[in-house]
N, C-alpha and C positions, 0 to 999 in steps of 0.2 A: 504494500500500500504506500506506494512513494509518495501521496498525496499529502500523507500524515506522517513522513518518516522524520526523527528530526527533534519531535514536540514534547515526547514525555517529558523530559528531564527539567521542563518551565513550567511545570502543571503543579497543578492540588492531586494528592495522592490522598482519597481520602481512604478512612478506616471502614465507613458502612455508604453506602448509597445517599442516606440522607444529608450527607456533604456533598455531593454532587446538587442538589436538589437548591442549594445555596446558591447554585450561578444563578438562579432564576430571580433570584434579587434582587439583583440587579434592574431589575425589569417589574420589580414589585409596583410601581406605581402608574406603570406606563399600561397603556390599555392593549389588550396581546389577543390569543387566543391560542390553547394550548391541547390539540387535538393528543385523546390517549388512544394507542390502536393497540387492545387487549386490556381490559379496566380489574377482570374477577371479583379481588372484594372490595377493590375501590379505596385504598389506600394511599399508592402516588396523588393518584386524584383531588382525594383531601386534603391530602398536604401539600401541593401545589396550590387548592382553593386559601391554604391558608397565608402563604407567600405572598400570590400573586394579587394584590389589595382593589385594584383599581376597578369602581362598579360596573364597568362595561366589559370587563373580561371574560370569555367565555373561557369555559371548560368544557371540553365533548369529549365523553367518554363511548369508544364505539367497540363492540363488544357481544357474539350471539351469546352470549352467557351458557352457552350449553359445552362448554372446555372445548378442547384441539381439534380439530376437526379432522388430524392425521399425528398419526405415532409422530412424538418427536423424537426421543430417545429409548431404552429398556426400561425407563424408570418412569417414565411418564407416557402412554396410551391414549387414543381415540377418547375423547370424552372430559380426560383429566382438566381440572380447573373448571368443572360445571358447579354454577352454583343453581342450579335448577332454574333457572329462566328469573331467578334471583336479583333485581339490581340492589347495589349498593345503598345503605341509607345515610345519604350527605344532605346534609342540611344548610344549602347555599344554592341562591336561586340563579347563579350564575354558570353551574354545573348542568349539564344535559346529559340520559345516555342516547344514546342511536343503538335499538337490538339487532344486530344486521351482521354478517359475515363483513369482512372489509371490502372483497369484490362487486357485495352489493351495496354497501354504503359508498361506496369512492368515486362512482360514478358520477352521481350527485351531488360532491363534499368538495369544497372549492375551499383554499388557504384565505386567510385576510390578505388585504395586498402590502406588499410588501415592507413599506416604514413601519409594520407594525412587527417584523422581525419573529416569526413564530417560535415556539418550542414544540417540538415535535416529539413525542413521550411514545417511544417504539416499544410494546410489550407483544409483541406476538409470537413469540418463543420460536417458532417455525420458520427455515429459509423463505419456502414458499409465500408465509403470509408478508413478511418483512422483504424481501422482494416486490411480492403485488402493491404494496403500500408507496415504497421508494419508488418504482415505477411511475406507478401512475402521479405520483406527485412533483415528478422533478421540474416540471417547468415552474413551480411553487418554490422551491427549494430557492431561496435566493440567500443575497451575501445577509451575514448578523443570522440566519435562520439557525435555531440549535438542535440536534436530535439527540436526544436521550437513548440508550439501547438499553433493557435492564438484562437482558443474558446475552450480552455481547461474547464473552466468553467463551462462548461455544461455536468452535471451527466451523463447523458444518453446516449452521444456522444465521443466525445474526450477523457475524464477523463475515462468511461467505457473503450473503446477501449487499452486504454494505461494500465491500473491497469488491465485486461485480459492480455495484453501481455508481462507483467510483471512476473506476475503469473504463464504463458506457458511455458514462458524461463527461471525465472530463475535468469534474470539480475540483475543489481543494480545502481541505479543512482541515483544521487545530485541534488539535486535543485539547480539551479546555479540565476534564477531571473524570479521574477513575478510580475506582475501588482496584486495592492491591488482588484482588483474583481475575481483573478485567472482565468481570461477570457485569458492573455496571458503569458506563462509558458516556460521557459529553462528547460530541464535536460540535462546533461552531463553524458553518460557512464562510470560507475568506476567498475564495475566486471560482 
């Protein structure tokens, strides 16, 4: 990934995920929109709701609540992370979910434009879905835009998916913070 080779060594290394979650602080007052693709029990969600202050902020949590739609691993199976058609109870009226596979919600799911710099909270555990998502969003993808990956970690998945569509487009991006297992990973848009 020459895109991001380079970067670590200026970054926040954090101890748990929720120091990564800190970049978005930055942006706490700024009005954003922070689309999560895989939500389950809606925990980033929250705690991005509690970060990111500004009343115009959306939160969309898009998610068929019914877990993976394909084996990801030996350890996790067809199904895993269902919470029975369950959403989340967050109590902030600037939070949405969308209950939809990403292929059928993305169609239809357009980024704010651009000065508003999104955060992009990638939890789809799955190459497949983390690809469909990347895909279909790059021409959204612009500079200052941040993607969150929370199982970046895994070669085969996440990591693959993102270093593909690095490659396809072209782009360039900083590692901005990551958890010491690179299970959860910031970049930041810079060309």
């Amino acid at each position: 990934m020459d895109a991001v080779t380079g970067t670590r060594y200026f970054l926040a290394r954090c101890a748990s995920d929720r120091c990564l979650h800190r970049h978005g602080e930055r942006r706490a007052e700024r009005r954003s929109q922070l689309p999560e693709f895989g939500v389950w029990k809606g925990e980033p969600t929250n705690f991005w709701a509690g970060i990111l202050k500004h009343p115009q902020t959306r939160l969309i949590g898009i998610d068929s609540f019914e877990g993976l739609p394909e084996t990801w691993n030996s350890y996790n199976d067809v199904g895993e992370f269902s919470t029975g058609g369950r959403l989340p109870d967050i109590d902030d009226s600037r939070v949405e979910f969308v209950v939809e596979y990403f292929e059928d919600s993305l169609p239809g799911f357009s980024l704010p434009d651009a000065e508003l710099q999104p955060i992009l909270n990638l939890d789809g555990d799955l190459y497949s879905s983390t690809s469909y998502v990347l895909t279909h969003l790059e021409d959204r993808i612009s500079i200052g835009t941040v993607i969150y990956f929370d199982e970046f970690g895994d070669r085969l998945h996440e990591l693959r998916a993102f270093e593909e569509f690095i490659d396809m487009t072209g782009m360039n991006f900083r590692l901005v913070a990551y958890t010491g297992d690179l299970a959860h990973v910031a970049f930041e848009r810079t060309g």
